[in-house]
N, C-alpha and C positions, 0 to 999 in steps of 0.2 A: 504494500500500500504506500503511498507515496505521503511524505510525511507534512501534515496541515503546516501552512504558507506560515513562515516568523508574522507578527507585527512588527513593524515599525513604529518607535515611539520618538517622539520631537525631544530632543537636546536643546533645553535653551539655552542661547548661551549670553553673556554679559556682556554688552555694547562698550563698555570701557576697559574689560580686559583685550577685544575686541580689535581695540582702538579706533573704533566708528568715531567720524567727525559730528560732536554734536550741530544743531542749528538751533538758533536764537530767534526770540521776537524782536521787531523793529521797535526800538524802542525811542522815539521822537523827542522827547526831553533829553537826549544825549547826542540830537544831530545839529550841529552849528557850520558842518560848511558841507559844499557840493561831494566832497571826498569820502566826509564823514556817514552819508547818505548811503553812498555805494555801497561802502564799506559795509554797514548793515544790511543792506540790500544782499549783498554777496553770502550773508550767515543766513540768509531767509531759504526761501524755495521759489519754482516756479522759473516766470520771467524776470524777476527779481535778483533771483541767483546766479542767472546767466550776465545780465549786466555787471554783477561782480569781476563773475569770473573773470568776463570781458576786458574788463578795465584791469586785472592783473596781466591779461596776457599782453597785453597794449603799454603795460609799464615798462614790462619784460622788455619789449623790444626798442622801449624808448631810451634803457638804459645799457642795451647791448651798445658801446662805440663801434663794433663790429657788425654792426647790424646795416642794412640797405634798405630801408622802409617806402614801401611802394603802396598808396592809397587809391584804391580805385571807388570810382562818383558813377551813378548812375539815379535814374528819376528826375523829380524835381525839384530838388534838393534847395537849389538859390532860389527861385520862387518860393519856396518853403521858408527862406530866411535862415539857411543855416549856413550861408555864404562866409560870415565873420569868424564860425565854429572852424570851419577847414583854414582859413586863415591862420588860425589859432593854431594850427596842429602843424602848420610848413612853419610859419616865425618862430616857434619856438624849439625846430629842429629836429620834429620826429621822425617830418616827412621829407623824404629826399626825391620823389619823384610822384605824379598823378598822371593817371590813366581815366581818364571820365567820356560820356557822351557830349557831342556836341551843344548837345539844348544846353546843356547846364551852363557849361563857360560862357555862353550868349546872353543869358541871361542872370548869370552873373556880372554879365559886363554892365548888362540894362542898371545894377545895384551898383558897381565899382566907378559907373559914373555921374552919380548921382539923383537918378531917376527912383522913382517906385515905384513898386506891388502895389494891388488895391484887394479890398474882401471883393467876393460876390454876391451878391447880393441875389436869392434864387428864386424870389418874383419877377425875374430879367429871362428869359427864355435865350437859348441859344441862338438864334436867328437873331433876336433883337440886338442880341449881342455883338455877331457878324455887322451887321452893318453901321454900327457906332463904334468899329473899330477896336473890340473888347477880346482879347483873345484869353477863354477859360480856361483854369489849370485847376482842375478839381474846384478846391473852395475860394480859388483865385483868380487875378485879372494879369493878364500882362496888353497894356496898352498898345496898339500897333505903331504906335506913335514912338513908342521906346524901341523896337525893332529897326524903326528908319534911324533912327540914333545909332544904332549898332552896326549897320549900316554902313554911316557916313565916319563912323570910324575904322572901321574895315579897308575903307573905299581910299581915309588917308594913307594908311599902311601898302595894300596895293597899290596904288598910284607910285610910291617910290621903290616899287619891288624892280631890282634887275629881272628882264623876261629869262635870261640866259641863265640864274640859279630857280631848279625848282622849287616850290612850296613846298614845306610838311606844315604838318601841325604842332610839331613844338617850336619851330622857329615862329612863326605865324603867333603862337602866343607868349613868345618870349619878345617877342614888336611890339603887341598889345601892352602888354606888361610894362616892357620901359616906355608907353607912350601914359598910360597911367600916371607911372613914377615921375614923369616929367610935367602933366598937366593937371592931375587931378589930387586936393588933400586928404581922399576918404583912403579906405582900407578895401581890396578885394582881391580874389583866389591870387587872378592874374598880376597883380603888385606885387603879391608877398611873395609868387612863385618869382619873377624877375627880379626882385631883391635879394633872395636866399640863394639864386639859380639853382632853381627847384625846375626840370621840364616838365610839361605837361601835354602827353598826347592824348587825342582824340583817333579812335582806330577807325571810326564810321566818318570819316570827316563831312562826306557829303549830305549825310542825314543830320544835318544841324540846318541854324543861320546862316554862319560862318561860311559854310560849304555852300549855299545858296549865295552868298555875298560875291563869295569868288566866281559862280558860274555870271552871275548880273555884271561883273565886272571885265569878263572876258565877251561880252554880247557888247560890252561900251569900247571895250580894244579893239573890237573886230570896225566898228561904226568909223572908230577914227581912224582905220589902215595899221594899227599895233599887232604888235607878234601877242598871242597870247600868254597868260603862265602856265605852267605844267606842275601837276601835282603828282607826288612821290610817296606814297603810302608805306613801299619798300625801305624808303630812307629812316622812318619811324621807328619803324620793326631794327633794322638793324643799329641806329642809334639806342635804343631801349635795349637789346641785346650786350652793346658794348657794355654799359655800366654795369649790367647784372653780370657781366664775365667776373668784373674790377672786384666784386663784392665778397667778403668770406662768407656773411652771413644773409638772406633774404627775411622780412617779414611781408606782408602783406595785411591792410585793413582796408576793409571792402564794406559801403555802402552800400545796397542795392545787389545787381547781378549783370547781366545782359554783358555784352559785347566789351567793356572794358574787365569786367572780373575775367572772361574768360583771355583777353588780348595778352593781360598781365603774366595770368597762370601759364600760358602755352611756352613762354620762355623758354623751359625747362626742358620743354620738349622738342623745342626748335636747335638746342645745343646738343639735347642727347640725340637728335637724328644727324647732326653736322658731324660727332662723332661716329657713328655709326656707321655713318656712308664713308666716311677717309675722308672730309674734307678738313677737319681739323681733330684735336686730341682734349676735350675737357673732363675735368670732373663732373659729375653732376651736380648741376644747380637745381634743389631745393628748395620750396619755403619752409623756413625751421620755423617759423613764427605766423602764425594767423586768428584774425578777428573778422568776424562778417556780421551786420547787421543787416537782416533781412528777412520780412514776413513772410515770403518762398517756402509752403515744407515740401520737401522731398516729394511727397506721394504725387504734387501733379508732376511729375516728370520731365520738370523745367530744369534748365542750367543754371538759371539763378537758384533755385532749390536744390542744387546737388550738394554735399555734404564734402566738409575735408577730407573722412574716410576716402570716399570716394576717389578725390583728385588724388589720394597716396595708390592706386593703382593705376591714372598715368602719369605715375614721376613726379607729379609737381610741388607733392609735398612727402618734406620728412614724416617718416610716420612717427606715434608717441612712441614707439621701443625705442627708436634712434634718439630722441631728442627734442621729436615734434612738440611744440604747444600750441594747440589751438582752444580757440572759444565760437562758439555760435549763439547768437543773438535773435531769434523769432520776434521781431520787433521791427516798426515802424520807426525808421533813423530820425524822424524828426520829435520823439520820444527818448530813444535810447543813446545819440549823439552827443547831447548837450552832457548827459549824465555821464557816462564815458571818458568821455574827450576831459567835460571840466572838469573830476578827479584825477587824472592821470596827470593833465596840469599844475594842478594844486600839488601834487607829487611832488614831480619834479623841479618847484620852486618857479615854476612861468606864470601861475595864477598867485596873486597874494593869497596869504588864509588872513580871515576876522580875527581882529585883536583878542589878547586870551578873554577867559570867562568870564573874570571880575571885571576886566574894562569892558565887558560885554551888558554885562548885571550895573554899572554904574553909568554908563552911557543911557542904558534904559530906563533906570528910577530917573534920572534928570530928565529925561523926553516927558515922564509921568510928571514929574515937579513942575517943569513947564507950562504940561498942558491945563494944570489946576486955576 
């Protein structure tokens, strides 16, 4: 006879012998500055706890000197108003290079020159909107009138382009950049990137403005008898290529997804097939370091939704046995950005912190003394 099956009985075992990391409530009478937030955010759960974490791995790479920190922008991020936020992160040295989509550097311009965004207002129907010149962006306006602005800045830069060097798109906004620096006193992407010489490529250049600027402007070359310009998308890829050669270490922080995450990620790929084929001899380039903020989950089967796991089966990232650290972010950037970005700031000493507690506690009774 075959003999009646064991039970199984459950072992419990002790979460501190264990050594399971506990988690904490947020406890808001202990939170005084954007860091301090995280920080308990990071002991909570949830979306909570991914913005933590996030904000650790984005220190990590802020304080690698060996690190080569590569920010890739996608959405509508500058309409969003988080134009000053990316600012923040090239001025203060974390970021050495941006890969975004067109719209945004355009529309960023619309801000860097001192123009504005407007709310919408959604008693206004889209058609009413079209013809009052209203271009919608979700809960926003971008005036078409800021576009011609964009425009005839463009149109300055073109006009003194030699025809006989091609265009790319980081020269193109490394022009814009110093023409900023030269005329304008606000703060934007493209100032602080030619200030810091941060480049910034656009891979889709012609699905922007920008890219529409350039064709309107080779339709006015052709009118006056001019050679037109010629754009080099090749020149892009292998200038971006050069500096991540230069690099020991790569991070990568990625807002959004689409055509700059992945322009960014393929590097690795682009080197390990140059070797491959005998055109040249590298190591493999890696990202050792990544952060993504992005409402993308995986299951629709989008490339902005693919997971770091994932990119470490083609090459592009170290996995965690080697070394890897990554964070993912399910989150709306114009949410989890601010939070992020301004602790990792406050880190690193580029954001001031609030004076301590008691000049915190006596600044306040005298606002109260005051107000009586």
């Amino acid at each position: 006879m075959k003999k009646a099956a064991e039970k199984r009985v459950r072992q419990l075992h002790d979460p501190i012998a264990d050594k399971l990391t506990p988690i904490y409530p947020l406890d808001l009478s202990k939170i005084h500055t954007i860091d301090d937030l995280v920080r308990a955010m990071g002991q909570t759960a949830f979306t909570a706890r991914q913005i933590g974490d996030a904000a650790d791995v984005l220190e990590a790479m802020a304080r690698d000197r060996s690190c080569f920190v590569v920010m890739t922008l996608a959405g509508a991020l500058t309409v969003g108003k988080m134009g000053l936020v990316i600012s923040d992160l090239i001025d203060s040295g974390i970021v050495q290079a941006v890969v975004s989509t067109g719209a945004l550097m355009a529309h960023g311009l619309v801000e860097a020159t001192g123009r504005s965004h407007f709310r919408y207002d959604p008693r206004l129907c889209d058609n009413e909107l079209f013809w009052a010149g209203y271009n919608r962006v979700y809960d926003s306006l971008e005036p078409e009138v800021n576009l011609d602005h964009v425009e005839a800045v463009a149109d300055a830069i073109f006009e003194r382009w030699d025809a006989s060097e091609p265009v790319t798109s980081w020269k193109l906004h490394w022009r814009i950049g110093e023409y900023l620096h030269r005329r304008t006193p606000g703060r934007g992407i493209l100032k602080s990137a030619y200030e810091k010489k941060v480049p910034v490529y656009v891979p889709s250049f012609t699905d922007s403005e920008l890219g529409l600027d350039l064709g309107l402007q080779n339709l006015s070359r052709k009118q006056r008898g001019l050679p037109p310009l010629q754009f080099d998308a090749l020149a892009d890829l292998e200038h971006f290529t050069d500096l991540v050669k230069k690099a020991k270490r790569l991070g990568i922080f990625t807002l959004g997804g689409g055509v700059p995450r992945n322009w960014a990620q393929q590097v690795g790929v682009y080197l390990e097939l140059r070797t491959r084929r005998s055109y040249e001899n590298f190591e493999l380039k890696r990202y050792q370091y990544g952060v993504r903020i992005c409402p993308e989950p995986v299951n629709w089967g989008g490339l902005s939704g693919s997971t770091y796991s994932e990119a470490v089966s083609w090459g592009k990232f170290v996995p965690p046995e080697e070394g890897g650290h990554f964070a993912e972010v399910l989150e709306d950037a114009t949410v989890a950005l601010p939070l992020v970005a301004g602790a990792v700031l406050q880190r690193i000493g580029y954001l001031p912190r609030p004076a301590g507690r008691a000049r915190q506690k006596a600044a306040r009774r005298a606002t109260v003394a005051a107000s009586r």
